[in-house]
N, C-alpha and C positions, 0 to 999 in steps of 0.2 A: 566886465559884465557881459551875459551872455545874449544874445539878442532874444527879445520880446517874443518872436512868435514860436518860440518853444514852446514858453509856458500855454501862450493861446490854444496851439493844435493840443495840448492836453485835455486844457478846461475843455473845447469843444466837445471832446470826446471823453469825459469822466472822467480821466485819472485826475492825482495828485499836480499840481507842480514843482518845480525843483523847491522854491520854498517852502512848501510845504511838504517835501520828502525828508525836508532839513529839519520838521518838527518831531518828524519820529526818530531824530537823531538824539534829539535833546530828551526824549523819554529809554533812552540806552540802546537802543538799536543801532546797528553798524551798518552803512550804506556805503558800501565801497566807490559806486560811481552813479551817482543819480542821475545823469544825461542817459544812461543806458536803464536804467528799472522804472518799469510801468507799473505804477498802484492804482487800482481803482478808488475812488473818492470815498466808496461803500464800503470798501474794508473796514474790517474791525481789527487792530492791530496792538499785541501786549508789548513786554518789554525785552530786552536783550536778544534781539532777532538779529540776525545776520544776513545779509544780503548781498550775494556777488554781482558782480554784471551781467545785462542781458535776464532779468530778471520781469518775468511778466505776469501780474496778479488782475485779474478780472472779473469784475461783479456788477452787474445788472442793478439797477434802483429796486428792481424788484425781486431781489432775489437776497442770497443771506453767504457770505463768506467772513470766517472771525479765524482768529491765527493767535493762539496766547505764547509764551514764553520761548524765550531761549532756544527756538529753529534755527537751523542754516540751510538758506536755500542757495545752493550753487547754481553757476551759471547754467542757462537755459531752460532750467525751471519755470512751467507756465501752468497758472490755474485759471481755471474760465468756471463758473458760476452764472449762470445767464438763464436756464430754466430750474433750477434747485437749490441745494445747500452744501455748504463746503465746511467743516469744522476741523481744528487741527488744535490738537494740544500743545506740550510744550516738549520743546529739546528733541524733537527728530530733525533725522536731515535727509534731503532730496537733493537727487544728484549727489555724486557725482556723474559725469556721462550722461546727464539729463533727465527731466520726469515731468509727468504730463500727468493731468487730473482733470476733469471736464464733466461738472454738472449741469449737460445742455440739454436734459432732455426733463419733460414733465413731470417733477415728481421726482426727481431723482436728489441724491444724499449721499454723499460720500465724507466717513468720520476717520480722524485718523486720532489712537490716542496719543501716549506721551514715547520718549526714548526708541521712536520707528526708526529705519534705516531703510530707502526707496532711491535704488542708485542704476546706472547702466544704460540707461533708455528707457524704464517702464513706464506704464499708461492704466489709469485708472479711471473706470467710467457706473454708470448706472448706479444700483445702489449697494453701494460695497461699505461694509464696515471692516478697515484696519485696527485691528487690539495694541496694546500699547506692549511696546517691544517687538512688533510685527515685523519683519523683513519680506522687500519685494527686490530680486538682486536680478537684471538682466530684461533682456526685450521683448519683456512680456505684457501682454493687454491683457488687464484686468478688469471684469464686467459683471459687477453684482456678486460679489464674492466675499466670504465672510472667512478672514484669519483671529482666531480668537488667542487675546491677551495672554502673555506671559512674560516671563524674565525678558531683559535686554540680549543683544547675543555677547553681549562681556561676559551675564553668567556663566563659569565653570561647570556649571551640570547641564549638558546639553537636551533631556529632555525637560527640563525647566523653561526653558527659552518659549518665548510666542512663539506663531507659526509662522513659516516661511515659505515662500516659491521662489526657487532661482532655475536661469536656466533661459530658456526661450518660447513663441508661441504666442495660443493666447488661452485665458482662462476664463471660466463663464460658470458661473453660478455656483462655486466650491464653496463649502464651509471646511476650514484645515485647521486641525486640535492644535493646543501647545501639546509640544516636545513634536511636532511632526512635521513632514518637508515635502514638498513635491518638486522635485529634478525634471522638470520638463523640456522635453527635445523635437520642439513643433506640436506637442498635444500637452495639456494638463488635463488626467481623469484620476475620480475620487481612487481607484483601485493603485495608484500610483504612489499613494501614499506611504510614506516611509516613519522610522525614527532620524529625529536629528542626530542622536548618536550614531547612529550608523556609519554617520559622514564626521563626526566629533566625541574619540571614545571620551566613557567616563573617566570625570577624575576620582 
């Protein structure tokens, strides 16, 4: 048995406890090591989520984070929710190489839909809508930005695919089409805009 004030320094501070991180086990969720992942109490949480180590979710009594199906959050993965809203569909993954989301500021909203891929270090802030198949790949801050929905990147037809930013920087206020890319190298601007084909011919 593990000692007592585990669980304590939790409860004091919202999260879950290890028993209670054991209840989102019994609803199909995979918790690889619950001494290392912080849940907040306020999550909203579906089913068959995956959860590595070092995994840290945070939500405010008064604030709104819900997480539906079938995500993998790899290690180092941290969402904070503490002045806004945090929604996540189902079956994307974050991290690898880690990723950061942070509705801390008044008003702010950050959505991600279903089948995203958010890996490398990136950071996501203010009010950004992610489309579902969205890709954010590399160390980049993202801040009120709008990638609109499309294919997964498995899709074969590469301008089918949602939109993507890889690369480095940071990003501020984009809306980026499907089938389109921006390769940023210290700056992201709309005129940077590309085809994903470009970088993935057709088949």
């Amino acid at each position: 048995m593990y000692p007592t004030f585990i669980d304590d320094v939790r409860r004091e501070n919202g999260f879950l406890t290890i028993g209670e991180i054991g209840g989102l086990v019994s609803k199909a969720n995979i918790v690889f090591d619950p001494f290392s992942v912080l849940i907040s109490r306020y999550v909203e949480i579906g089913t068959g989520n995956t959860f590595y180590p070092c995994v840290t979710i945070l939500c405010a009594q008064d604030a709104d984070l819900a997480i539906a199906d079938g995500n993998t959050f790899h290690s180092n993965s941290l969402f904070e929710a503490t002045a806004g809203k945090i929604v996540i569909g189902s079956s994307n993954q974050f991290g690898e190489g880690g990723f950061t989301a942070k509705a801390n500021r008044e008003g702010a909203l950050i959505s991600f839909g279903d089948n995203g891929r958010y890996i490398n270090g990136c950071s996501v802030f203010g009010h950004s809508s992610l489309g579902s198949g969205s890709q954010i790949i590399g160390a980049i801050a993202v801040d009120s930005c709008s990638l609109e929905a499309g294919a997964s990147y498995r899709d074969p037809e590469p301008d089918r695919r949602a939109a993507l930013l890889k690369g480095f920087g940071p990003a501020k206020g984009l809306t980026v089409p499907v089938g389109a890319v921006i390769n940023g190298k210290g700056s992201f601007l709309p005129e940077a805009i590309e085809r994903q084909s470009n970088y993935h011919p057709k088949v």
